[in-house]
N, C-alpha and C positions, 0 to 999 in steps of 0.2 A: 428547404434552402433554395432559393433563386438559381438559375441557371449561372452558370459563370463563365466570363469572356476574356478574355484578352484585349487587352489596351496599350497603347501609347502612354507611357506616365512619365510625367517631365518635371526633374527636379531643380530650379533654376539655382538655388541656394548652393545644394551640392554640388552640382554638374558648373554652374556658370554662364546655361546659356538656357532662354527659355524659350522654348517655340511658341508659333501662334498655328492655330492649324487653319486650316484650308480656307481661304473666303471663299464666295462663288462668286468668281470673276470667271470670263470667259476662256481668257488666255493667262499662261503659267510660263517662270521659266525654274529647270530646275535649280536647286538652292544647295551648295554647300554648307552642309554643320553636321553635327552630333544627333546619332539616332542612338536613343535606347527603344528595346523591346521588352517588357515587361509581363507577366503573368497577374492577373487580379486573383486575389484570393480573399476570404473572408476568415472571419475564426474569432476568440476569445483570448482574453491573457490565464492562465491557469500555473502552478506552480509543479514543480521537479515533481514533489510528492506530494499526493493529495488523497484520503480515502473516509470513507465515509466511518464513522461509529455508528455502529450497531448494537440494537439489544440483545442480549444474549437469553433473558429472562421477560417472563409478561408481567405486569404492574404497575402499576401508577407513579408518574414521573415526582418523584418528594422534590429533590432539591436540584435547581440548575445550579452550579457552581464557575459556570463562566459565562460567559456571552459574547457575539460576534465581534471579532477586533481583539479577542485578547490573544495573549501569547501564552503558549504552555509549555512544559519540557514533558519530556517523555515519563510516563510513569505518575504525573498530575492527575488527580480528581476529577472529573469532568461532569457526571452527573449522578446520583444515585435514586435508583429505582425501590419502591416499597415492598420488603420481602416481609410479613410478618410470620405466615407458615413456615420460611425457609428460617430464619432469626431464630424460632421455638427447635426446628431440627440440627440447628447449628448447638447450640443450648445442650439436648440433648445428647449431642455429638461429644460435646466437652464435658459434661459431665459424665458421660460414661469412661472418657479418658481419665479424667482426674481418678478416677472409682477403682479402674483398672492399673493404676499407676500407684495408689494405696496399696493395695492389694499384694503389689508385687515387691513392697517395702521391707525391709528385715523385722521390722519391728511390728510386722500386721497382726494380727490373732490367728491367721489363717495358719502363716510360715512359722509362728511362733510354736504353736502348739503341733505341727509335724515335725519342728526341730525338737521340739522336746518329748514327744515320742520315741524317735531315734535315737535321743538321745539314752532315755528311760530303758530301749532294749539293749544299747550298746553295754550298758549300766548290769545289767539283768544278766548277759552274757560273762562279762568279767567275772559276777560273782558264782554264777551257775559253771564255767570254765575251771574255774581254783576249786570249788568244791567237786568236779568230775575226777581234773588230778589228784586229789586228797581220797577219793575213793578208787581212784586207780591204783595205789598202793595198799590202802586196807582189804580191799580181794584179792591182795596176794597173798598176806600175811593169816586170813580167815576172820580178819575182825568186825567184816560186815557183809552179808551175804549175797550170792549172786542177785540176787531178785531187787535187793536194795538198790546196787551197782549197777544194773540194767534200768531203773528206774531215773537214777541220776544223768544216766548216759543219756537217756531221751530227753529228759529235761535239759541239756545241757546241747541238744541235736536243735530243739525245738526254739532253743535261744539265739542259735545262730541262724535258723532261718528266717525267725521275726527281725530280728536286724539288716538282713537283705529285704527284707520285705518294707520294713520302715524306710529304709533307704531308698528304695525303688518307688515308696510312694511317698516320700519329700520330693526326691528328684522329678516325680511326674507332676506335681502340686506345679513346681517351679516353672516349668515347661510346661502349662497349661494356662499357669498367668500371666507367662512371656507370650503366650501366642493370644491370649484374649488382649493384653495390651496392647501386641500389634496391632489384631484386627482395631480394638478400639481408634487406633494412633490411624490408622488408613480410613477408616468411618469419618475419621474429623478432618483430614486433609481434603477427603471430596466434600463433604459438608462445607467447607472453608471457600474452597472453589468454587462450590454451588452459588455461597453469599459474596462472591466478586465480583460474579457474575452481574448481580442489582448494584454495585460498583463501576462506573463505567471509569475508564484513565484511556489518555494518551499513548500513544503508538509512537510517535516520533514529538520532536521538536517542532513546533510551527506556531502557526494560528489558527483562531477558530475563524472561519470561514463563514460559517453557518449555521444555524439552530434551530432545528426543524418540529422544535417537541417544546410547549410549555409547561412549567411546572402545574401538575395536577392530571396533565392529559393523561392516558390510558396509551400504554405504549407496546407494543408483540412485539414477541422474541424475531429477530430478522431484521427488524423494522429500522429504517435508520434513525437521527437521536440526530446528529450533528457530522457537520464535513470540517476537516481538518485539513490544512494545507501547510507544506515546509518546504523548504532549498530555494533553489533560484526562482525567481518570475523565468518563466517564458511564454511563448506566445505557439498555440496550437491555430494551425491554418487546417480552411477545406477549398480542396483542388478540383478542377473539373477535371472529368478523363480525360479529355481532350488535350488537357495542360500538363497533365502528371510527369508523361517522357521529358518532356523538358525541365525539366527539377533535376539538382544536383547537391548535394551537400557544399556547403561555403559559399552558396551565390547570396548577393547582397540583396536586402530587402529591406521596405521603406512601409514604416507600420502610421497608422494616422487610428488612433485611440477616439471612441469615440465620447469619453471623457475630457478629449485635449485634442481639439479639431484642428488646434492653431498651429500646431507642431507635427512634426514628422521625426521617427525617431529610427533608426537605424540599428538593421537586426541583421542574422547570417542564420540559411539553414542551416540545423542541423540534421536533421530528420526524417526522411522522406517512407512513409510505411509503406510495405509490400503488396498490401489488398486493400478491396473494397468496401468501405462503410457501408455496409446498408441503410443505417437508421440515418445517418446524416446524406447518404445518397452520393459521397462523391470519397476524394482520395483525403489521405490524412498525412500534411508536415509539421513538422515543428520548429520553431526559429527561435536564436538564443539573441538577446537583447547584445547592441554592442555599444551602443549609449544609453543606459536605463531610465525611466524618467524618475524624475524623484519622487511622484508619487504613485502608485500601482494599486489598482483594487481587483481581486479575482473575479473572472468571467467578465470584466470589462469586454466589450463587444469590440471589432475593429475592421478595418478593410487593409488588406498590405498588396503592397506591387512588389513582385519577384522579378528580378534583373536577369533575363534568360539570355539576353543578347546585347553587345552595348560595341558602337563603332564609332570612329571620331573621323570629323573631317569626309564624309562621303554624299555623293552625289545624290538627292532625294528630291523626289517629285510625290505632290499632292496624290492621294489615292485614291481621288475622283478621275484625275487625270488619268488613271491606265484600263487598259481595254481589255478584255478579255484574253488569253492567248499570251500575256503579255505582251503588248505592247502600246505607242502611245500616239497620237495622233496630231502630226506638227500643224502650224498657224497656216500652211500653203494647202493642209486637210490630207498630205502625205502621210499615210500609215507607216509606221518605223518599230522594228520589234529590238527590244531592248533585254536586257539581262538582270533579272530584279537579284537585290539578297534579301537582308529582312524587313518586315512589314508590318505593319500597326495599321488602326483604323483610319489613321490622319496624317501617314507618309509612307512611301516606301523606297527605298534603296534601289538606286539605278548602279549598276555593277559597270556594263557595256550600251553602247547605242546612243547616249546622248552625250551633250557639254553643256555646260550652266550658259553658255551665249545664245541657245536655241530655245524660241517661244513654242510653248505649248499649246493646243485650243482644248478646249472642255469640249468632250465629244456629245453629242447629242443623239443618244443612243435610242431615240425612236429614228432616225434619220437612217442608222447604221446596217 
């Protein structure tokens, strides 16, 4: 970036009154009118929100789905990347859900046939339970012997314990393919994720910007894809150091597009950043449009004059005229020391020391 200056910027339209600067005439007198001072700044038009799409995945670009100039909404298609390994693991993915979600059906072969185990011991129990009481009374009475009765009793011990045990292992059946379903059901949500990934969509509302990848290219994960831009036009400036202390949020600024050289459009900082650019090597403001133009293209290039200082009606003399030390050097070659305010390359503000009825000479400062 060019070194940056400060200038005299004179806006005849807006202001009213348009100076001419300095001729080299030998003698001056000074001039009442309107001095602004101005900061030069350079920068681009760029938008509120703006950020890059990125791939998230490596693969060859299939299908562009928009192009520079379009508008999107948030959540739009923007481009889709070639996954065919990751399409075959997604596959996978879902058919092991579906498998695991069978599985966990009433009606499976799995569940079926543990239901109807437990059921067969609950069954087994009943009948082995009635036939225990039924020989709980015939050893009392002697009409069937101990050995029988101790035989029944275990049979009928043994019935209850297969029915905890069927029970115990329907209920783990169940709880084994509630937890292979989850895990399948979490295998396929990141499987899912993975192939969004080769899905690229919109982040916000905007436009596309830019297109930095054609269909077919080879694209890496990181890599950007396209710039998306949304909210208001504004206009980012770079400041020299020298300029920055004089920046204030709300001073007026006069942008000249260099799209639209014929016009000057009128903006207001809002922005003034705390540090250093390095890569652009100077300071960073930003200014909000306050007459838009009607038409705007992002990264439009531009020059803008920041209004740091602005007085009406004050006594100014050419700034060839003044000498070092301030001051100026009258038509009789009498040195006079004067009282400057603000200063541009092409006038400066006499405060004290002179009156507009007194000639100036051009000092000739090999003489001096």
């Amino acid at each position: 970036m060019n070194t940056l200056n400060r200038f005299h910027f004179l806006i005849s339209a807006i202001l009213g009154t348009f100076f001419i600067g300095c001729q080299p005439n030998e003698t001056t007198q000074p001039v009442s009118q309107d001095l602004i001072d101005a900061v030069f700044a350079s920068g681009y038009v760029t938008t509120a929100h703006e950020y890059l799409v990125t791939a998230n995945a490596e693969g060859f670009l299939l299908t562009a789905l928009v192009e520079e100039g379009d508008q999107v909404k948030k959540g739009d298609q923007l481009f889709v990347i070639s996954n065919n390994v990751q399409t075959e693991q997604l596959q996978n993915a879902q058919a092991n859900y579906e498998f695991a979600k069978d599985r966990l059906q009433p009606n499976s072969p799995e569940i079926q046939q543990s239901q109807l185990r437990w059921e067969q011991s609950q069954w087994q129990l009943e009948s082995d339970e009635k036939n225990y009481k039924r020989y709980q009374q015939l050893v009392k009475t002697g009409a069937v012997s101990q050995v029988e009765f101790d035989r029944v009793e275990v049979q009928y011990e043994n019935a209850r314990r297969n029915v905890a045990i069927a029970q115990k292992s329907h209920e783990d059946l169940l709880a084994n393919l509630q937890l292979n379903l989850d895990n399948a059901r979490t295998q396929l949500i990141v499987e899912q994720e993975k192939n969004g990934d080769y899905v690229l969509t919109a982040a916000i509302d905007g436009m596309v910007i830019s297109v930095h990848e054609q269909e077919g290219a080879l694209v890496r994960r990181g890599s950007p894809v396209a710039k998306i831009g949304g909210g208001l036009h504004m206009v980012k400036l770079f400041v020299a150091e020298e300029d920055v202390n004089l920046l204030e949020t709300g001073q007026t600024t006069y942008i000249s597009l260099n799209t639209d050289k014929a016009n000057l459009y009128q903006a207001e900082i809002s922005r003034v950043f705390p540090s250093f650019d390095e890569q652009e090597q100077s300071f960073l403001a930003e200014a909000q449009f306050v007459e838009k133009p009607s038409k705007l293209f992002s990264n439009t290039q531009l020059q803008a004059n920041i209004v740091v200082a602005e007085k009406k009606d004050v006594i100014t003399v050419p700034t060839t005229f003044l000498l070092k030390g301030d001051s100026v050097l009258l038509k009789d070659k009498k040195k006079v020391a004067v009282e400057v305010g603000i200063r541009n390359p092409d006038w400066v503000e006499v405060v004290q020391g002179l009156s507009v009825d007194q000639t100036l000479l051009l000092p000739n400062f090999k003489e001096l």
